[in-house]
C-alpha positions as CSV (number, residue, x, y, z in Angstrom):
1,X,-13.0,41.7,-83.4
2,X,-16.7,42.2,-81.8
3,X,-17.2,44.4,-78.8
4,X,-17.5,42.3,-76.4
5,X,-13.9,40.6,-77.2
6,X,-12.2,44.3,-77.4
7,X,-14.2,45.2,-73.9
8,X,-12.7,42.2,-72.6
9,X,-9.1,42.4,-73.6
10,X,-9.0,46.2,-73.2
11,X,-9.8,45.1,-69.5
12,X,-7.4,42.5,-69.4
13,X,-4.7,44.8,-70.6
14,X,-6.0,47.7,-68.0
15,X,-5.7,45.2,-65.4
16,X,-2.3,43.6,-65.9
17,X,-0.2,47.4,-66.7
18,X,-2.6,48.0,-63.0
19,X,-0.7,45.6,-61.5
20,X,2.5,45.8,-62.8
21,X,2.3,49.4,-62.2
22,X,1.5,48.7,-58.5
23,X,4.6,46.8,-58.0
24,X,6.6,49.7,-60.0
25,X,5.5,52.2,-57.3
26,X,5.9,49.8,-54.5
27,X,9.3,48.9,-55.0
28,X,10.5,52.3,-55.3
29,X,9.3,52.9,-52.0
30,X,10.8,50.0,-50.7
31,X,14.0,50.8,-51.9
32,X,14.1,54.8,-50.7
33,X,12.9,53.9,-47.5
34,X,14.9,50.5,-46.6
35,X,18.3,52.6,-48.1
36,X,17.3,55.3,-46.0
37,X,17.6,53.2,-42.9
38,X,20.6,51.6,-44.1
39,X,22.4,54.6,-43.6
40,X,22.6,56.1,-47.3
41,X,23.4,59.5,-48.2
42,X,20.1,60.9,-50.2
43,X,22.8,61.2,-53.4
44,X,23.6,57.6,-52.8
45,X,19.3,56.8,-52.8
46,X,19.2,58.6,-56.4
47,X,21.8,57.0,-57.9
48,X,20.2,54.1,-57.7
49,X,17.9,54.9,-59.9
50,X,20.2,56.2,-62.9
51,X,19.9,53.0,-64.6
52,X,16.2,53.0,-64.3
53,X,15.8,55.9,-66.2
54,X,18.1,55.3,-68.9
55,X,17.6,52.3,-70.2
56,X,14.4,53.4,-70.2
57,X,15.6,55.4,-74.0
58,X,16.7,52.1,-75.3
59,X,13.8,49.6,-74.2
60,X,11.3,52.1,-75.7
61,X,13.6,51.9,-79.1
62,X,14.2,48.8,-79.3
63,X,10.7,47.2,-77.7
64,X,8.4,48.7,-80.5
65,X,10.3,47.1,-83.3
66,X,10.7,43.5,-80.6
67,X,6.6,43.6,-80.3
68,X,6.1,44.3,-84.1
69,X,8.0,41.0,-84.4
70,X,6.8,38.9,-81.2
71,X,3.4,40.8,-80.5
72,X,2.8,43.4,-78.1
73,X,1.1,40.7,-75.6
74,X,4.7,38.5,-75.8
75,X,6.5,42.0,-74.8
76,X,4.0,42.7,-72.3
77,X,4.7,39.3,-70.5
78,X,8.5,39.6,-71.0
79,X,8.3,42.9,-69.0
80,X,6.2,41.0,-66.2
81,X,8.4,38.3,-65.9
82,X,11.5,41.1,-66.2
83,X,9.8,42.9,-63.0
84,X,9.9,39.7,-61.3
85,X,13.4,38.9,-61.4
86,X,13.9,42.4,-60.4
87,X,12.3,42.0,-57.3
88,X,14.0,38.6,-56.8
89,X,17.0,40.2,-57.1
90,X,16.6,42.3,-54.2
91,X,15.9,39.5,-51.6
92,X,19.5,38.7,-50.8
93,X,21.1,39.4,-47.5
94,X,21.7,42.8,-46.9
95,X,25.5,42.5,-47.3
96,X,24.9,42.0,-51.5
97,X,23.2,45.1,-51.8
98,X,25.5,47.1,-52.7
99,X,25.0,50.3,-55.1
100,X,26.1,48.8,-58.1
101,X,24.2,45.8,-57.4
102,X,20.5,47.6,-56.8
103,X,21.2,49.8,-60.0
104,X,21.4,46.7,-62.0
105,X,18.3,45.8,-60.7
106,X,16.6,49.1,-60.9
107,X,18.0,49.1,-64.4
108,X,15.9,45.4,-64.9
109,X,12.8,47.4,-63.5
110,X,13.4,50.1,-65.6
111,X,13.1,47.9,-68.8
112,X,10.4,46.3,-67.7
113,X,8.3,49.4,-66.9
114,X,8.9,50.6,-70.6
115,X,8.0,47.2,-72.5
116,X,4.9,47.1,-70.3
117,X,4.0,50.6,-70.8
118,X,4.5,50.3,-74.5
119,X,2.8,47.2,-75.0
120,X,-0.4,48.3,-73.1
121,X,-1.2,51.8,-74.6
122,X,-0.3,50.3,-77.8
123,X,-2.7,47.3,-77.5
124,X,-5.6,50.4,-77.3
125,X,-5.8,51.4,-80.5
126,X,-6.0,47.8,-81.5
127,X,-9.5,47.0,-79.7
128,X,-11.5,50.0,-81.0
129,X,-12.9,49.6,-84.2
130,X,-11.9,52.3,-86.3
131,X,-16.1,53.0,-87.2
132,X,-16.6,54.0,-83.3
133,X,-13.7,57.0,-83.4
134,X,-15.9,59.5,-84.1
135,X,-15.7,63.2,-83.1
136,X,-18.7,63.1,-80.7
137,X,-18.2,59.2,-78.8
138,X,-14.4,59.3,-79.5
139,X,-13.9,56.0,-77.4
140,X,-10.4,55.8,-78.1
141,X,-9.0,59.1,-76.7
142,X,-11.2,58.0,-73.2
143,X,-9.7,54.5,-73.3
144,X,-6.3,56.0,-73.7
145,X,-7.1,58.6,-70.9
146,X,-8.6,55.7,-68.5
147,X,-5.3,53.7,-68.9
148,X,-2.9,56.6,-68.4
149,X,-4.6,58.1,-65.7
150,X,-5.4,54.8,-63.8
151,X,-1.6,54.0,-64.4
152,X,-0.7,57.5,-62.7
153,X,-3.3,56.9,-60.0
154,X,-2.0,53.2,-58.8
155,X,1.9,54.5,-58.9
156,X,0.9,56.8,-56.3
157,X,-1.1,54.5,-54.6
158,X,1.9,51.7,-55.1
159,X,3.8,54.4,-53.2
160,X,1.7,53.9,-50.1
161,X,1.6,49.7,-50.7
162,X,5.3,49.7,-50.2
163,X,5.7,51.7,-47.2
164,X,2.9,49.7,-45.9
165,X,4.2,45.8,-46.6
166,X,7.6,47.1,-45.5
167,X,6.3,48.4,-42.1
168,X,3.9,45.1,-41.8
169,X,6.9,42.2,-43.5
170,X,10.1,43.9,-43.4
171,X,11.9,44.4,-46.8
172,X,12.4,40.7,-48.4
173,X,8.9,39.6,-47.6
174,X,7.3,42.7,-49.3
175,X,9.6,41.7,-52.3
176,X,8.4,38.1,-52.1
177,X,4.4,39.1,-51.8
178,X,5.1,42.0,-54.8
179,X,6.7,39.1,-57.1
180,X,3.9,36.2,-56.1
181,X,1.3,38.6,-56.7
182,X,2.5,39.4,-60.0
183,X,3.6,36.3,-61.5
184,X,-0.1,35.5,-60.9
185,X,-1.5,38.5,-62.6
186,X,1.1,37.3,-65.6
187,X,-0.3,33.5,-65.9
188,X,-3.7,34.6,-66.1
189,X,-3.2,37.9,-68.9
190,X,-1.2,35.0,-70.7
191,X,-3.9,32.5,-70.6
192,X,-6.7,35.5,-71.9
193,X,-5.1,37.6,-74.5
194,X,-4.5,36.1,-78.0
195,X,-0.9,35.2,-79.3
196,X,-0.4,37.8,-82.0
197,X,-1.8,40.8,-80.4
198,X,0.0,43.7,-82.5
199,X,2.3,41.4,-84.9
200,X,2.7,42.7,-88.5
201,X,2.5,40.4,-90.9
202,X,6.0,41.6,-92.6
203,X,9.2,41.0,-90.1
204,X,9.9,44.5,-89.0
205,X,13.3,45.6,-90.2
206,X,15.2,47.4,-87.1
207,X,15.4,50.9,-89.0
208,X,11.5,51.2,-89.0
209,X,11.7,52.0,-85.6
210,X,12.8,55.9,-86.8
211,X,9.8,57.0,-87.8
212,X,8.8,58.9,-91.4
213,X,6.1,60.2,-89.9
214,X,6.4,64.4,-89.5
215,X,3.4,64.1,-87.4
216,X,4.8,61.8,-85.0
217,X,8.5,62.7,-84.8
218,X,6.9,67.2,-83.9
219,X,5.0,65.3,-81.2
220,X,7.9,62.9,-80.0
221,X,10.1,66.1,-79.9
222,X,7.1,68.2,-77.9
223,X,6.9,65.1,-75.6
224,X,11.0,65.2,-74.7
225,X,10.4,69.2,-73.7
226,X,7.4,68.4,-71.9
227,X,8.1,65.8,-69.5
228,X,11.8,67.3,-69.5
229,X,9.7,70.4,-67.8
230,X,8.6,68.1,-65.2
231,X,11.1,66.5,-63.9
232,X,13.4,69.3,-64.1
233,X,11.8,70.9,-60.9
234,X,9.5,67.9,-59.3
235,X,12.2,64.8,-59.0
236,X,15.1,66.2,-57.2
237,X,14.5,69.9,-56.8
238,X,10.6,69.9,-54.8
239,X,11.7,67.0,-52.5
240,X,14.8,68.9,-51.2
241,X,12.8,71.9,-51.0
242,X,10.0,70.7,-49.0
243,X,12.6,69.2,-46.6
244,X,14.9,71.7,-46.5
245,X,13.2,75.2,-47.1
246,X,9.8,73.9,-45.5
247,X,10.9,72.0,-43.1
248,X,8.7,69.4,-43.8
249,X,9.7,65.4,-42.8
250,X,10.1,62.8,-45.1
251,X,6.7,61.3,-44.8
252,X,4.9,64.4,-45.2
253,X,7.0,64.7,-48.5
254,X,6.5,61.2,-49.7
255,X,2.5,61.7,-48.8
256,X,2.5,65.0,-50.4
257,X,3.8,63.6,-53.9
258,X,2.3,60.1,-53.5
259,X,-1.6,62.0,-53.1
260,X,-0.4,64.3,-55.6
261,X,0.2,61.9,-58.4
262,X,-3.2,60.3,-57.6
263,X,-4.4,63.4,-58.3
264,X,-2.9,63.6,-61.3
265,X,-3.6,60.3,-62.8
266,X,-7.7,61.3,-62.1
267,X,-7.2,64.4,-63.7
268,X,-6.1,62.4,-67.0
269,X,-8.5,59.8,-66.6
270,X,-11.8,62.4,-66.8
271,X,-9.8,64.7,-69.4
272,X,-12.3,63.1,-72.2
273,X,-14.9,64.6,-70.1
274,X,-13.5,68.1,-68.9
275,X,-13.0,68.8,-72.8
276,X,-16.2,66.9,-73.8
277,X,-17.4,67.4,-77.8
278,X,-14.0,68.5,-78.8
279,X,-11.3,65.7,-80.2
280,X,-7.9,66.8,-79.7
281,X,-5.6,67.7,-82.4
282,X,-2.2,69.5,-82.7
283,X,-3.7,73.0,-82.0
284,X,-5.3,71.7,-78.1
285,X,-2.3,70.3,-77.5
286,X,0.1,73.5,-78.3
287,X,-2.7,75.7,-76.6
288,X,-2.5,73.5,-73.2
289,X,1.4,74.0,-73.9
290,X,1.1,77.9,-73.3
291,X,-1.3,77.7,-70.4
292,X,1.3,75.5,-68.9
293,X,4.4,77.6,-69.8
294,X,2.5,80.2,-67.4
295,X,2.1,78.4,-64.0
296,X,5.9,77.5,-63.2
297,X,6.8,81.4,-64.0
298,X,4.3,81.8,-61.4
299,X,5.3,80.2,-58.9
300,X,8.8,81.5,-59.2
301,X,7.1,84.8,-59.3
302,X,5.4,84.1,-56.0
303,X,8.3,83.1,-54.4
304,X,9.6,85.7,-54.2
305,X,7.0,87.6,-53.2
306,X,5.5,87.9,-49.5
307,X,3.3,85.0,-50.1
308,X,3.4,81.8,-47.5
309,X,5.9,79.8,-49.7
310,X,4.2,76.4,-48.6
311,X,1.0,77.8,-49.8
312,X,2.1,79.0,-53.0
313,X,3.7,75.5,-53.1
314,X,0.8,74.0,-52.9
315,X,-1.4,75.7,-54.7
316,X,1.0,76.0,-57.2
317,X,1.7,72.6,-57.8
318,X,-1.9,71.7,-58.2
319,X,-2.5,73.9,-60.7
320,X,0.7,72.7,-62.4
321,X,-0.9,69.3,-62.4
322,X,-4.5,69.6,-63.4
323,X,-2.9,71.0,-66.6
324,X,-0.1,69.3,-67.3
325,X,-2.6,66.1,-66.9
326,X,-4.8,67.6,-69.1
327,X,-1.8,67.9,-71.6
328,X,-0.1,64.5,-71.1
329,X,-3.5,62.9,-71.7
330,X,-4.0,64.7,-74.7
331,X,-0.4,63.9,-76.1
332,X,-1.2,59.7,-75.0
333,X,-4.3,59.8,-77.2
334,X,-2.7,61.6,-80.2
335,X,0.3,59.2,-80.5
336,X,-2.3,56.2,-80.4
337,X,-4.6,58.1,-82.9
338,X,-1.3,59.2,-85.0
339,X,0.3,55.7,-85.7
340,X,-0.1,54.0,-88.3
341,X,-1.4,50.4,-87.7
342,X,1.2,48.7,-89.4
343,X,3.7,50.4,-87.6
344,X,1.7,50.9,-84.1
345,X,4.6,49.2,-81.3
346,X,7.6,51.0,-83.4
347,X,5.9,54.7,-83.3
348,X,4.5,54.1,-80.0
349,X,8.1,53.1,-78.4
350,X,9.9,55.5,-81.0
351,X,7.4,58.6,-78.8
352,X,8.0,56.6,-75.4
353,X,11.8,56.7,-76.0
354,X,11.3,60.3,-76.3
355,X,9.4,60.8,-73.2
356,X,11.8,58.8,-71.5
357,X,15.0,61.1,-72.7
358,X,13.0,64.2,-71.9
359,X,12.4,62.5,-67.9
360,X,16.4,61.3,-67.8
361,X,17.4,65.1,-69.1
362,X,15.1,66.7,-66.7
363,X,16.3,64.8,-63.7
364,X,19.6,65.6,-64.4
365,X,19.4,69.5,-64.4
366,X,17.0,69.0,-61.2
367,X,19.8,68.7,-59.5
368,X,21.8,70.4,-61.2
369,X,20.1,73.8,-61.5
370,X,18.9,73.1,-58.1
371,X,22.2,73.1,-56.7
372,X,23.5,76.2,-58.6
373,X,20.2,78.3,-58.6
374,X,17.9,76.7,-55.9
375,X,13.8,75.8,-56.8
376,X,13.9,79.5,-58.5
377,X,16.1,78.7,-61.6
378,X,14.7,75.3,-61.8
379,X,11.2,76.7,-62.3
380,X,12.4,79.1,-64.8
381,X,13.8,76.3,-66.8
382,X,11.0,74.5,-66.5
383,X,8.9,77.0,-68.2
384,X,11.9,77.5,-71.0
385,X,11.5,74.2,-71.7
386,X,7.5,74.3,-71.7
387,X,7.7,77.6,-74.2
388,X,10.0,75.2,-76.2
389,X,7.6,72.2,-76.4
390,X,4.6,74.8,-77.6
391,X,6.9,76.1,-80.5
392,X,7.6,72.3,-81.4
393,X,3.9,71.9,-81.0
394,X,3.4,74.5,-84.0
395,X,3.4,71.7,-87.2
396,X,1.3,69.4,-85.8
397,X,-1.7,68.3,-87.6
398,X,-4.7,70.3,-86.7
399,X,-6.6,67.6,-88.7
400,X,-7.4,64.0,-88.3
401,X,-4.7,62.0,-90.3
């Protein structure tokens, strides 16, 4: 494939997971806000998302080995069209929606946010020859840091688009303009990428989808603890604190975590460049691991100190996520760099299943620690559970393989 075609479908692939991921941000909005004004308990708001993050385990298992047989371009579209009939779904009269109904359709969402994920930082690997991936250009690790941190960077910014079409159309319209808007983007990434992007040549037999690989399965396991770290303290426990403990409303909370994951998805976008002449490898990505272990002891630590607790909040938090973009970027390009060609979509969704059990668990004991031990014990678990992901972190290739 010359460069210009590899330019040109890396940018077609940038720009349809951009717009999907806008309307992945967006509709999450729309749903916490409108079922805030219906009346639901904040429980009631989070339930609805259970699904979601569930079945994101199984799509990621099941979608690698699906793209190694359909191509990663067919899954790609199948989560597009998915993410249209979830926002369908959510345009009938008020008196449908109940729970159970908007959890299947965050549960639709949820699939499609995985195959489209999977499908587009898989594609990467496939557009750069392998003669550029040298130690000082490296294109791949900044085209895998470019997707994943633009991705990061247009959720938060989806979280302001869906606040903003429900103020402007009210609830169903802002689901009609979402799902217009991306069936468009889904015609015209159809029309430009080829038919067999990513589809091996042998029919992928379902158990491949467990990988062999030790490399791979150490930094699937790292991922689970990592991204488990995350969520155990920033999904349920932060937002409850801010409004509770703080005293902040809810649209200085939703601003808050909307600018700071745009911050974070920059931060992963120009990690090529704050590490510049260095190409990750096992070793960066346990020593990023133990920086990160630090920060959330920290901000326990300065809790419960004299410190302004909104400052230490803040600062805190920023800190948190400068490196843990730093580290999430680095983990992106090794799984891309890691898996083996024939096998790309089944190691990349075998990692992303991983990530996505390590998001579910971490939610979970958010709330659960939260209620039991406050923001404290859920930062001190979060750093348990970063100390674990550094020890996993130990085997990893400190070598290209």
């Amino acid at each position: 494939m010359s460069n210009d075609h590899s330019l040109r479908n890396y940018a077609v692939i940038t720009g349809g997971y951009w717009a999907f991921t806008l309307t992945d941000g967006a509709i999450r909005m729309l749903v916490v806000l409108y079922f805030h004004q219906l009346g639901y308990s904040p429980l009631a708001i989070a339930s609805l998302f259970l699904f979601y993050e569930f079945f994101g385990i199984v799509t990621n298992l099941v979608g690698g080995w699906l793209a190694a047989r359909i191509g990663l371009n067919n899954t790609m579209h199948i989560g597009m069209l998915m993410q249209i009939i979830a926002l369908i779904m959510l345009t009938v009269p008020v008196e449908f929606l109940s729970v159970t109904y908007v959890m299947l359709a965050q549960a639709l969402s949820g699939i499609a946010k995985d195959l489209n994920k999977m499908s587009a930082k898989a594609s990467v690997k496939l557009f750069v020859p392998a003669t550029q991936q040298d130690e000082q250009s490296n294109p791949l690790f900044k085209w895998v840091a470019a997707l994943t941190g633009s991705k990061n960077t247009l959720k938060g910014a989806g979280f302001f688009l869906g606040g903003l079409l429900l103020a402007l159309y009210g609830f169903q319209s802002a689901l009609y303009i979402l799902a217009g808007s991306l069936f468009s983007v889904l015609i015209l990434t159809w029309v430009l990428l080829p038919n067999d992007l990513g589809k091996t040549n042998n029919k992928a037999k379902f158990s491949q989808v467990f990988s062999n690989s030790a490399a791979i399965n150490w930094l699937s396991a790292a991922r689970f603890f990592l991204f488990g770290s995350r969520d155990v303290w920033f999904v349920v426990a932060l937002p409850v604190y801010l409004t509770t403990s703080l005293g902040w409303d809810f649209e200085q909370t939703g601003a808050f975590l909307a600018l700071w994951l745009i911050g974070y998805g920059l931060v992963q976008a120009f990690t090529p460049n704050l590490i510049r002449g260095h190409k990750p490898n096992g070793k960066t990505a346990q020593l990023l691991a133990v920086l990160l272990m630090l920060i959330p002891a920290g901000i326990a630590w300065a809790l419960t100190s004299s410190l302004a607790p909104t400052s230490v909040i803040i600062i805190g938090l920023s800190l948190f996520g400068i490196v843990f973009a730093i580290n999430s970027a680095v983990h992106s390009y090794l799984i891309v760099q890691w898996a083996d060609k024939d096998k790309l979509a089944m190691n990349v969704g075998f990692y992303y299943m991983a990530n996505a059990g390590g998001r579910l668990s971490g939610t979970i004991l958010s709330g659960l620690l939260f209620q039991y031990y406050g923001l404290y014990g859920c930062l001190i678990a979060s750093s348990l559970l970063i100390g674990t992901a550094a020890l996993l972190s130990q085997p990893l290739p400190r070598h290209q393989i």
